[in-house]
KEVEXTI-32046 format. One line per 5 residues: their letters; for each residue x, y, z of N, C-alpha, C. Coordinates in nm, 4 decimals, padded with zeros to 6 digits, always signed. Layout:
<recs>
A	X/Y/Z/X/Y/Z/X/Y/Z ~ ...
</recs>
This chain:
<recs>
XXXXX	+00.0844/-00.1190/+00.0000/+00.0000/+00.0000/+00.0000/+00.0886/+00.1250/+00.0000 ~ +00.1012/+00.1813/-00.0729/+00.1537/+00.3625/-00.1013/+00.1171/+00.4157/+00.0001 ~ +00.2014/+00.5273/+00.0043/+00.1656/+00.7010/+00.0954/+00.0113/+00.7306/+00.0377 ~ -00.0120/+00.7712/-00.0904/-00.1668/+00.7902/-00.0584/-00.2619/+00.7746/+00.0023 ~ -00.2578/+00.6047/-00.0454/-00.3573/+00.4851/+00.0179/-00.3341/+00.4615/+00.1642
XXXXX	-00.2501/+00.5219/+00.2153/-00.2252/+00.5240/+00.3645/-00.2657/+00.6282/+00.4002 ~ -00.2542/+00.7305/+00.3638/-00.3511/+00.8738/+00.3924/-00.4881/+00.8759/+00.3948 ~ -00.5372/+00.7767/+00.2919/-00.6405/+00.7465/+00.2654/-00.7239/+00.6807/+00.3888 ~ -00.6610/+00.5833/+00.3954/-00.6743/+00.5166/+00.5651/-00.7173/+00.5436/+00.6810 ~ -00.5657/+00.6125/+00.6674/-00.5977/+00.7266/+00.7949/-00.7131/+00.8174/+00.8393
XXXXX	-00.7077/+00.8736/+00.7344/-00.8800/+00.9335/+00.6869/-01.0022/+00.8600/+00.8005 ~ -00.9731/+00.7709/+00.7222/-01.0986/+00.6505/+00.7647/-01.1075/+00.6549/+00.9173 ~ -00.9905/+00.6176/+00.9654/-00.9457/+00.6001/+01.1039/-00.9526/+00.7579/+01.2011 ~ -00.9338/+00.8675/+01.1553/-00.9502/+00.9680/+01.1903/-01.0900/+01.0051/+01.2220 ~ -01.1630/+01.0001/+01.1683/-01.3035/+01.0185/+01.1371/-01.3707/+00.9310/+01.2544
XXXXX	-01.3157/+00.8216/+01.2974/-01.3682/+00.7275/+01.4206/-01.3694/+00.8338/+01.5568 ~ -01.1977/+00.8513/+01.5265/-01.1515/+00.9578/+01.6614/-01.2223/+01.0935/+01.6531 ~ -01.1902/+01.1093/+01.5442/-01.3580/+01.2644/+01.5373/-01.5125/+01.2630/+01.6035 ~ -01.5261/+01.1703/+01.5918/-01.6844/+01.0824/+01.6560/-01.6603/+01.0982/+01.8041 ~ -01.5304/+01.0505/+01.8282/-01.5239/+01.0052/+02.0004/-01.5260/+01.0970/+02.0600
XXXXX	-01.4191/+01.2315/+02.0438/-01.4370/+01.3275/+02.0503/-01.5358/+01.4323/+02.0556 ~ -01.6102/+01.4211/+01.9842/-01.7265/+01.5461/+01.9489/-01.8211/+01.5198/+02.0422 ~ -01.8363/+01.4199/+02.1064/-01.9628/+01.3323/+02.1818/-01.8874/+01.3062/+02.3123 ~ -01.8024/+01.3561/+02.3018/-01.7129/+01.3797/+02.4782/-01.7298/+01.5036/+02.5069 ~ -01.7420/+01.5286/+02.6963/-01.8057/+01.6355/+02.7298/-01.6619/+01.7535/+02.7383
XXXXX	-01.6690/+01.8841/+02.7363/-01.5499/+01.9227/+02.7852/-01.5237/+02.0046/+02.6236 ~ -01.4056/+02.1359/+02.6784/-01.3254/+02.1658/+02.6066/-01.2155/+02.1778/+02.4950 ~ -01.1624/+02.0492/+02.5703/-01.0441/+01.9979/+02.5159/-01.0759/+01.9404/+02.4452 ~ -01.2088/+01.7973/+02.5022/-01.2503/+01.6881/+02.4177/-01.2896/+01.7610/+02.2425 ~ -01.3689/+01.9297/+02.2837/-01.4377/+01.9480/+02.1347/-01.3024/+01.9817/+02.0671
XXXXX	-01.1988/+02.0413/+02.1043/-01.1020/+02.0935/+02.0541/-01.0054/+01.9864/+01.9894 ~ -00.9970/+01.8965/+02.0752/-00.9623/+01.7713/+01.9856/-01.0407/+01.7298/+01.8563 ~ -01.1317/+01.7343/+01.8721/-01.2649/+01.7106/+01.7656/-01.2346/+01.8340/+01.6122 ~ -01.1689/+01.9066/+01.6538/-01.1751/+02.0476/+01.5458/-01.0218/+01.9749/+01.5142 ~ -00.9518/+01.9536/+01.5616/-00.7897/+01.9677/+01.5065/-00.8128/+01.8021/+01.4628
XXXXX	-00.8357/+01.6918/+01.5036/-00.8595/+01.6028/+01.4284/-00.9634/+01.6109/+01.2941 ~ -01.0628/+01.6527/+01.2767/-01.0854/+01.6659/+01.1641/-01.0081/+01.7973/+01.0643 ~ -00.9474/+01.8917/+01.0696/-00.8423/+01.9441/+01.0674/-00.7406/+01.8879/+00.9879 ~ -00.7040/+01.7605/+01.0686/-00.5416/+01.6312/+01.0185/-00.5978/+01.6214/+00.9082 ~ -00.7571/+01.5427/+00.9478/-00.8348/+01.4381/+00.8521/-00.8363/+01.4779/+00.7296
XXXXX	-00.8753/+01.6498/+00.7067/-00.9033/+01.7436/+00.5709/-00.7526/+01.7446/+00.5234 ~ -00.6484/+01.7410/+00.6204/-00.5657/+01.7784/+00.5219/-00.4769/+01.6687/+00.4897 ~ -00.5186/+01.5322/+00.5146/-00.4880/+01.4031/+00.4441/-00.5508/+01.4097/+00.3200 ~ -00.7235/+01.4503/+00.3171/-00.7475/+01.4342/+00.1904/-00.6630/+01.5233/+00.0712 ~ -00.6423/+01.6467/+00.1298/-00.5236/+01.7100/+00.0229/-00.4213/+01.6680/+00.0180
XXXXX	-00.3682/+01.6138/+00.0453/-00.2368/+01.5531/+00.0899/-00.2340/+01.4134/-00.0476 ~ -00.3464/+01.3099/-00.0049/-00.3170/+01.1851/-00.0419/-00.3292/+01.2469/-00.2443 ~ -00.4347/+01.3083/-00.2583/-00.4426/+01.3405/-00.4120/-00.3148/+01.4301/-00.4525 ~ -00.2543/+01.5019/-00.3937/-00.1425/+01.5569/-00.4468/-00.0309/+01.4991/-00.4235 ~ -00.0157/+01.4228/-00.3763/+00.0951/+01.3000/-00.3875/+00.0681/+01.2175/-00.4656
XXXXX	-00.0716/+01.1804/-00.4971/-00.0818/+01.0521/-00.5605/-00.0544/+01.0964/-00.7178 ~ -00.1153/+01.2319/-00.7679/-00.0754/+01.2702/-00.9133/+00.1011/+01.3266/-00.9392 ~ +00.1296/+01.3972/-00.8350/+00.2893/+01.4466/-00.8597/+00.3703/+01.3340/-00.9118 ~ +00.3277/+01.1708/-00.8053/+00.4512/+01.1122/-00.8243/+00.3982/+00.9774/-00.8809 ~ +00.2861/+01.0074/-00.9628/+00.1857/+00.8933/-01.0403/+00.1597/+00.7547/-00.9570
XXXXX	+00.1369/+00.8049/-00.8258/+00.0964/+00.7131/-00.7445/-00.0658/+00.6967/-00.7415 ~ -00.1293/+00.6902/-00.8255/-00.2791/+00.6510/-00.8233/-00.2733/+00.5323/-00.8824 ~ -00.4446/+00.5002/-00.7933/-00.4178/+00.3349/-00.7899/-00.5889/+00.2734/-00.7937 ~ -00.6366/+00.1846/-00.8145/-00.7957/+00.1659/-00.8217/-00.8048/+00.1637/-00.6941 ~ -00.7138/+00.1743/-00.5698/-00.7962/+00.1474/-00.4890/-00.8021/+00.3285/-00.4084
XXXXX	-00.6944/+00.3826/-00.4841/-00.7302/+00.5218/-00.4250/-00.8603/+00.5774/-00.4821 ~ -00.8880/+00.5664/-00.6106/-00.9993/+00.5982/-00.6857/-01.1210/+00.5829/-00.6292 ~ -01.1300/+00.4366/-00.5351/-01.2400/+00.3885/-00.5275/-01.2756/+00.4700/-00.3759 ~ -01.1861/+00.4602/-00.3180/-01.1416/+00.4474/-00.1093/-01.1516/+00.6196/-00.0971 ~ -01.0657/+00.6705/-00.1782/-01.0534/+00.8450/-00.1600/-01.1786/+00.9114/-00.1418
XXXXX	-01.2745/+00.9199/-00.2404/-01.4002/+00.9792/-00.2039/-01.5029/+00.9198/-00.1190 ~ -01.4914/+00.8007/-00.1192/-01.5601/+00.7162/+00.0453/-01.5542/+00.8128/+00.1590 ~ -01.3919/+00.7848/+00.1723/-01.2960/+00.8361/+00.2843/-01.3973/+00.9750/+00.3378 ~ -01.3707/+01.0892/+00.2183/-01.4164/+01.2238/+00.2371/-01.5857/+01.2314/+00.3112 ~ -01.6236/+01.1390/+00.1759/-01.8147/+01.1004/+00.2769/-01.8115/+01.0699/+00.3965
XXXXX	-01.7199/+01.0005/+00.4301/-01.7201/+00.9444/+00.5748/-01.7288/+01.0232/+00.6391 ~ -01.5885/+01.1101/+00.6482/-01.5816/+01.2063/+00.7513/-01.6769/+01.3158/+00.7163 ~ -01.7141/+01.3879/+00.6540/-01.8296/+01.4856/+00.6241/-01.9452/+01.4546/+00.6563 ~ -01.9799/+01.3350/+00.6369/-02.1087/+01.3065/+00.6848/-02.1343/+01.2782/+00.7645 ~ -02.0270/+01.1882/+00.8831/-02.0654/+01.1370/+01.0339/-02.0465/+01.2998/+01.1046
XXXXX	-02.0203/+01.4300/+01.0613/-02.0014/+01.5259/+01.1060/-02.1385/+01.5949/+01.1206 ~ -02.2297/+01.5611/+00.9664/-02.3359/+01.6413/+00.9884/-02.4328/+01.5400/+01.0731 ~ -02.4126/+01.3966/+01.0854/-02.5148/+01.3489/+01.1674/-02.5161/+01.3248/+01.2849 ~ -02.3905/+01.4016/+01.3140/-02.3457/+01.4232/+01.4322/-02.4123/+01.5632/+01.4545 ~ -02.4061/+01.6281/+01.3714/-02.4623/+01.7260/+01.4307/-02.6031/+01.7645/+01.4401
XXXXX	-02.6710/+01.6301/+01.3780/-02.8464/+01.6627/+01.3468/-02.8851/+01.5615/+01.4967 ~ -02.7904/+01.5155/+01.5291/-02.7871/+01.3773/+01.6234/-02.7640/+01.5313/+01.7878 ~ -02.6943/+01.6145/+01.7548/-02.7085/+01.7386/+01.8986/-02.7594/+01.8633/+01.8131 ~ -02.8693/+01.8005/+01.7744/-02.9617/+01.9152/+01.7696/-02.8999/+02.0648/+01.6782 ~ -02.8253/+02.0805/+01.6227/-02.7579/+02.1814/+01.5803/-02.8208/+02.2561/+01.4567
XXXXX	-02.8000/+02.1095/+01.3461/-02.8615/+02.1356/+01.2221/-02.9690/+02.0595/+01.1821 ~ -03.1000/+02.1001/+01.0505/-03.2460/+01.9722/+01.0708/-03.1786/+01.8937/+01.0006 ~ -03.2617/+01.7933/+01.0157/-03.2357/+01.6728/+00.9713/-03.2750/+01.6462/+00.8083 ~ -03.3813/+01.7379/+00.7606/-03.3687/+01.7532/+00.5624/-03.2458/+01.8238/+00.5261 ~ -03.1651/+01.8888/+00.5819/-03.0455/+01.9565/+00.5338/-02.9923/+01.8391/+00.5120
XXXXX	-02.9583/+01.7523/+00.5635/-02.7987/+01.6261/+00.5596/-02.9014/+01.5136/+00.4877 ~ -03.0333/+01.4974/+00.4919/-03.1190/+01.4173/+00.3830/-03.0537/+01.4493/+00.2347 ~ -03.0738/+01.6019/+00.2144/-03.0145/+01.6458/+00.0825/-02.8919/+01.5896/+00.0395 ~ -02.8459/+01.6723/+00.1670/-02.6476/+01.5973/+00.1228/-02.6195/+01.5032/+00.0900 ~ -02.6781/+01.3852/+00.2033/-02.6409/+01.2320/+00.1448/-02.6767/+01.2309/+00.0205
XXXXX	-02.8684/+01.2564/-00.0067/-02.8974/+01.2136/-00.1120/-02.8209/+01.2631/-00.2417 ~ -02.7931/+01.3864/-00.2428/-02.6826/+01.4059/-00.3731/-02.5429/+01.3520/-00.3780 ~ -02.5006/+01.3064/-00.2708/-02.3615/+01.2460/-00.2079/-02.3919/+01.0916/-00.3109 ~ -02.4679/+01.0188/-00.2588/-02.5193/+00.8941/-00.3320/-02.5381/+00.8966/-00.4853 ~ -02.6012/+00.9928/-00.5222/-02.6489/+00.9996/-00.6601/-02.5403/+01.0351/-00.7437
XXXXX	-02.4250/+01.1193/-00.7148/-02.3243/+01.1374/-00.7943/-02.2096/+01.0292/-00.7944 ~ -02.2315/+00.9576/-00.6308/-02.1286/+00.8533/-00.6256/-02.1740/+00.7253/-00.7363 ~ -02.3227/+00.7111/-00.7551/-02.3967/+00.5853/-00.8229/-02.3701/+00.6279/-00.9810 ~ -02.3257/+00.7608/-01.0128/-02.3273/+00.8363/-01.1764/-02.1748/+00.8170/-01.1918 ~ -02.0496/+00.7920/-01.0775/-01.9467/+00.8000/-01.1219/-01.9418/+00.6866/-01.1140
XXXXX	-01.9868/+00.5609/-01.0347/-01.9841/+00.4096/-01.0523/-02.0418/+00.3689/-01.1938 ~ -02.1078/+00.4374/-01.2497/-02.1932/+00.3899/-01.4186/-02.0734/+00.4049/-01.4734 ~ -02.0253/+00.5292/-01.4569/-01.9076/+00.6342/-01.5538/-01.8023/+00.5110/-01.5487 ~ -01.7713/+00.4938/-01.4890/-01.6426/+00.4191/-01.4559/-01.6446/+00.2650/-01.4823 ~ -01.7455/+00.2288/-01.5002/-01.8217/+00.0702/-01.5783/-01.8072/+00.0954/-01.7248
XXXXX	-01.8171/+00.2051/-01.7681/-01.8181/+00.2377/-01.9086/-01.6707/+00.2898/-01.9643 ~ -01.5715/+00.3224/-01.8696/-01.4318/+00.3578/-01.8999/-01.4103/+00.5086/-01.9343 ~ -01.5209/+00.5366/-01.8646/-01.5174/+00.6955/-01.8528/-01.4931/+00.7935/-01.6964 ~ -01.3929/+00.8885/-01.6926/-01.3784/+00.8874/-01.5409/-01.4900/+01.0758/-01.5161 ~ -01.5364/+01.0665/-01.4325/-01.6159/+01.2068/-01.4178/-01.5205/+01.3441/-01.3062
XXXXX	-01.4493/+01.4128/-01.3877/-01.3772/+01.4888/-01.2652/-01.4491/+01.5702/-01.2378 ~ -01.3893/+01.6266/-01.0602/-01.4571/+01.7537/-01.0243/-01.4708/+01.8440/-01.1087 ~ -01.6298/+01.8928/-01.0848/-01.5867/+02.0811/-01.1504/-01.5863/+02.1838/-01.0514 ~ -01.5872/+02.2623/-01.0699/-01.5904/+02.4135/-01.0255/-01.7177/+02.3552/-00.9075 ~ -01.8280/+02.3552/-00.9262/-01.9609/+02.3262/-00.8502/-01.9200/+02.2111/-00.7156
XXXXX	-01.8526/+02.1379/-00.7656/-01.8334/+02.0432/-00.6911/-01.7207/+02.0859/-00.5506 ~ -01.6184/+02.1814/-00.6332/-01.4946/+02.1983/-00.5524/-01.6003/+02.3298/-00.4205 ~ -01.6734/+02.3836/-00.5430/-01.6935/+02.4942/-00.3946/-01.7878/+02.4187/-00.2994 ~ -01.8692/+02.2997/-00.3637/-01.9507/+02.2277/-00.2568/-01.8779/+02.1891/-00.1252 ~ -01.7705/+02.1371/-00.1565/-01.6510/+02.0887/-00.0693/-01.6247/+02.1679/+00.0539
XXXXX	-01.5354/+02.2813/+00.0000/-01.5069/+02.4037/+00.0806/-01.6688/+02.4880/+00.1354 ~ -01.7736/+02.4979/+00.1354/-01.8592/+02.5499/+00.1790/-01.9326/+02.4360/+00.2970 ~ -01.9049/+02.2959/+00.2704/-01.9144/+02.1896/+00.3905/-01.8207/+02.1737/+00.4784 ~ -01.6820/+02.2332/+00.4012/-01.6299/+02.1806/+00.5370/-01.5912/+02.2893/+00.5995 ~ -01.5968/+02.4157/+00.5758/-01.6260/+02.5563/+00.6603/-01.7657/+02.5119/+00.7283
XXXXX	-01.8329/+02.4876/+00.7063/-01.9818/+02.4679/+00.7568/-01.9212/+02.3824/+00.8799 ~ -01.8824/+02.2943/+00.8532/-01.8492/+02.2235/+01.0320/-01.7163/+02.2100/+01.0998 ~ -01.6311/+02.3146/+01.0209/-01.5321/+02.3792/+01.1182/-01.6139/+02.4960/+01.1866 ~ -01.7121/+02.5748/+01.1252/-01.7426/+02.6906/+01.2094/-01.8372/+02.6039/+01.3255 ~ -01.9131/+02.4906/+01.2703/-02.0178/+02.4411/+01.3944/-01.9433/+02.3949/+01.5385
XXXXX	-01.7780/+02.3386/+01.4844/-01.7260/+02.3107/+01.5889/-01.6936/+02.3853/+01.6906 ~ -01.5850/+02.5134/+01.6389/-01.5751/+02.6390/+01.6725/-01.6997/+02.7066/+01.7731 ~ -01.8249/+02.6704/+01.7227/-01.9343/+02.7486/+01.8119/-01.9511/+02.6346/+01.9249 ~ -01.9238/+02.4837/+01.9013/-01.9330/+02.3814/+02.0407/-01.7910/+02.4559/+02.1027 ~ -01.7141/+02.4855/+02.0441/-01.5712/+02.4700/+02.1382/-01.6538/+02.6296/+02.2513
XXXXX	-01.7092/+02.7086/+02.2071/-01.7154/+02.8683/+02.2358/-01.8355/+02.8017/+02.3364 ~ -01.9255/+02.7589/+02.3231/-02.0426/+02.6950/+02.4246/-01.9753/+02.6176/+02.4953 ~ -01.8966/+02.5483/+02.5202/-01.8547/+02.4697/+02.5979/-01.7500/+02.5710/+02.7096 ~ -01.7033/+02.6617/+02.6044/-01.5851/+02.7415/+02.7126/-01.6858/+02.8509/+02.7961 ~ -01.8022/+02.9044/+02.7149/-01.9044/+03.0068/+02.7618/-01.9534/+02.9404/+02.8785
XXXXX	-02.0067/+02.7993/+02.9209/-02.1049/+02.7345/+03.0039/-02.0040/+02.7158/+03.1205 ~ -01.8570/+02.6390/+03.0851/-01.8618/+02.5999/+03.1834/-01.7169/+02.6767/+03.2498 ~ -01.6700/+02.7477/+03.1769/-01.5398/+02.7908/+03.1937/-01.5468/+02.9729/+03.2666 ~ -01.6113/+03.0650/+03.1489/-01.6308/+03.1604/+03.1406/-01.7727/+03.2424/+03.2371 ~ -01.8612/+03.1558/+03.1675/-02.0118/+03.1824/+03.2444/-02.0451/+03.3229/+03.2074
XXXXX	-02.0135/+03.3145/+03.0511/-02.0927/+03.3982/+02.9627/-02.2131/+03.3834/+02.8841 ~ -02.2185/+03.2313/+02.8492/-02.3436/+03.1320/+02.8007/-02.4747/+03.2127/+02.8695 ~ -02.5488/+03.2096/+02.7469/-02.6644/+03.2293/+02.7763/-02.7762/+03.1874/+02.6330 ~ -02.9642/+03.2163/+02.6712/-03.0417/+03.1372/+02.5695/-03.0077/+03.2491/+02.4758 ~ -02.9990/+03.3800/+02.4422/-02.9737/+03.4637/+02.3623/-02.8660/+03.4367/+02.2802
XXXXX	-02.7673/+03.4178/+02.3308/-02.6293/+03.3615/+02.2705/-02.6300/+03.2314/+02.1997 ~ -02.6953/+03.1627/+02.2575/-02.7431/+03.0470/+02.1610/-02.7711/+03.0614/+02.0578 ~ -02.8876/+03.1482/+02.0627/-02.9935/+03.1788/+01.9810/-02.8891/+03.2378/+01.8489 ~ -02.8254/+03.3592/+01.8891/-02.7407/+03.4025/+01.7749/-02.7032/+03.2968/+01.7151 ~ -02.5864/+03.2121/+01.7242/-02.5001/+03.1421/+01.6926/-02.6139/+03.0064/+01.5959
XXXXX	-02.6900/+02.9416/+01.6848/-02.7643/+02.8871/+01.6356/-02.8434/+02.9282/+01.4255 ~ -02.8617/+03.0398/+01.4979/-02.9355/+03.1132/+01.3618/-02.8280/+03.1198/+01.2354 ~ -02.6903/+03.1808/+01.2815/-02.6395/+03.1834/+01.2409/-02.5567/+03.0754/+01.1402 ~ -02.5724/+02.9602/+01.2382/-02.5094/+02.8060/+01.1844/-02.6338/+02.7776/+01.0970 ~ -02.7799/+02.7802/+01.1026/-02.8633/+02.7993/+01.0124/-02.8295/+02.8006/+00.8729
XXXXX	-02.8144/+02.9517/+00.8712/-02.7760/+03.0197/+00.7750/-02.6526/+02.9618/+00.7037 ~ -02.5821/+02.9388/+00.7775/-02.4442/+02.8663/+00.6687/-02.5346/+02.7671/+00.5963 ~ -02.5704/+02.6611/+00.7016/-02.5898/+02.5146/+00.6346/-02.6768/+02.5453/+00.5285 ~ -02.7606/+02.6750/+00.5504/-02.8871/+02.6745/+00.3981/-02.7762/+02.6941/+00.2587 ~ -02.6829/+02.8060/+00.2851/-02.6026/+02.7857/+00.1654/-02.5236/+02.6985/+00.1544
XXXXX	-02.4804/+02.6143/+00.2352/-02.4287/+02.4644/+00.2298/-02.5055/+02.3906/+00.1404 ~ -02.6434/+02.3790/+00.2005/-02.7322/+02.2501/+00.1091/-02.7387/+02.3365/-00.0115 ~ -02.7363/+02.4363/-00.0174/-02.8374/+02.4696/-00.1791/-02.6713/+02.4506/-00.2737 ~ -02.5691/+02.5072/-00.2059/-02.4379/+02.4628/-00.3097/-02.4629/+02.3927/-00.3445 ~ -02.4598/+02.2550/-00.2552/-02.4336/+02.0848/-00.2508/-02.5627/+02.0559/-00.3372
XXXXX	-02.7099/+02.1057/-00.3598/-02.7736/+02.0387/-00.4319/-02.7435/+02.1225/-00.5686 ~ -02.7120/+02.2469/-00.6077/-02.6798/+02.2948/-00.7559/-02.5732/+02.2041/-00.7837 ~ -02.4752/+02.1372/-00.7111/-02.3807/+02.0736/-00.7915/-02.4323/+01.9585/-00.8321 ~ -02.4827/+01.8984/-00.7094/-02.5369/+01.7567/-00.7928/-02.6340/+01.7329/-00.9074 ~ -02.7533/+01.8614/-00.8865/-02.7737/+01.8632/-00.9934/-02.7222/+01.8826/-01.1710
XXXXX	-02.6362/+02.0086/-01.1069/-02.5194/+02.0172/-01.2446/-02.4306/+01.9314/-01.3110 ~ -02.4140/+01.8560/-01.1774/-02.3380/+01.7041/-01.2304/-02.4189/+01.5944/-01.3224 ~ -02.5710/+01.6068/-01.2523/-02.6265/+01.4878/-01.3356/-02.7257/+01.5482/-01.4614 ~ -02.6980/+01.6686/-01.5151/-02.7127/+01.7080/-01.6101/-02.6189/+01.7075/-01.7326 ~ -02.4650/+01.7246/-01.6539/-02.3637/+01.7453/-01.7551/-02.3667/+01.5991/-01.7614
XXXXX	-02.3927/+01.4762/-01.7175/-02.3533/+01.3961/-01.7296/-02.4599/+01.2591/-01.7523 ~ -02.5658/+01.3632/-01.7801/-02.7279/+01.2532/-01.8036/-02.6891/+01.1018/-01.9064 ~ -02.6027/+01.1307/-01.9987/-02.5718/+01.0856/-02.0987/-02.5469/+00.9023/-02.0791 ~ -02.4919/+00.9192/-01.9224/-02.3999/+00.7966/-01.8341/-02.5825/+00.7164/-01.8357 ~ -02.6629/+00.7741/-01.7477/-02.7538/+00.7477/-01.7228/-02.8464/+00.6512/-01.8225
XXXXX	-02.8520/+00.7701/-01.9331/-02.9682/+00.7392/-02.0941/-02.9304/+00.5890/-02.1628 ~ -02.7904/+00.6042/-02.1635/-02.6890/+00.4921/-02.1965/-02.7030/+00.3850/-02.1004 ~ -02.7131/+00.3528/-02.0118/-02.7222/+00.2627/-01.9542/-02.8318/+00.1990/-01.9508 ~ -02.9470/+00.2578/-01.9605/-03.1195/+00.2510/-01.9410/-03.1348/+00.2010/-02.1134 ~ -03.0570/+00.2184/-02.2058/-03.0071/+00.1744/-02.3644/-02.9533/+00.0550/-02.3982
X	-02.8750/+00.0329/-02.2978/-02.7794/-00.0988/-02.3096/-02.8555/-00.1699/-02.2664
</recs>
């Protein structure tokens, strides 16, 4: 197994310790939770720019790499629909376009065709995973407000709350223009298959 595919891994394995963390009470515990997913994001940059510089790609990075990323992104938001943070149709969306593009690049790739990111896709990325670095950031600030500071209050909630709102709405609506844009530019995978 390569440096990628070991990054790749790791990923996987990171994302466990992200879980343990986030759902432990305390400061430190959330702060661990922010800098481990943190590592985790920057394995995924890590393993793809190693793997093209030094033509280390491999079917199993192809297959494992974007798993990897779902993993950790998504046990994040159902982690966070799981403490009440964000609703639960926001991360319905996500998966469901998460699935539908993963099931359009599994056709693609049966047919010997590979589907790269576009533009839609890359800012989907970066607008999710700002979305739950800032959600963490507001557990790390509630956790230091309640029990440290004893600045916490329902008003302060309330801000922050609204506020994390507001991200995740332009979170989901990114995440669903891309998927949709994806399975438009790429209906073709679909028509063809429903042909064959």
């Amino acid at each position: 197994m390569n440096l990628p595919n070991k990054l790749t891994v790791l990923r996987i394995i990171l994302a466990g310790f992200f879980m343990l963390f986030l759902f432990s009470q305390g400061v430190i515990a959330k702060t661990l939770a922010l800098i481990t997913f943190l590592i985790a994001s920057l394995t995924d940059f890590l393993d793809g720019y190693i793997a093209k510089k030094y033509n280390m790609i491999t079917d199993f990075g192809k297959l494992m790499d974007p798993i990897a990323d779902k993993i950790l992104v998504l046990s994040a938001f159902l982690a966070f629909v799981e403490m009440e943070l964000i609703p639960a149709w926001m991360v319905v969306i996500i998966i469901f376009r998460e699935v539908s593009i993963t099931g359009l690049r599994m056709s693609a790739s049966l047919k010997g065709k590979i589907i790269a990111a576009d533009d839609g896709g890359k800012h989907k990325m970066i607008s999710q995973v700002f979305s739950i670095f800032a959600i963490l950031l507001f557990l790390i600030f509630r956790e230091a407000g309640m029990n440290i500071f004893g600045f916490w209050n329902s008003t302060t909630e309330k801000i922050y709350k609204d506020a994390i709102f507001v991200l995740m709405l332009i979170t989901t609506i990114l995440t669903l223009i891309s998927g949709i844009s994806y399975l438009i530019k790429n209906r073709g995978v679909y028509f063809n298959a429903k042909n064959s």
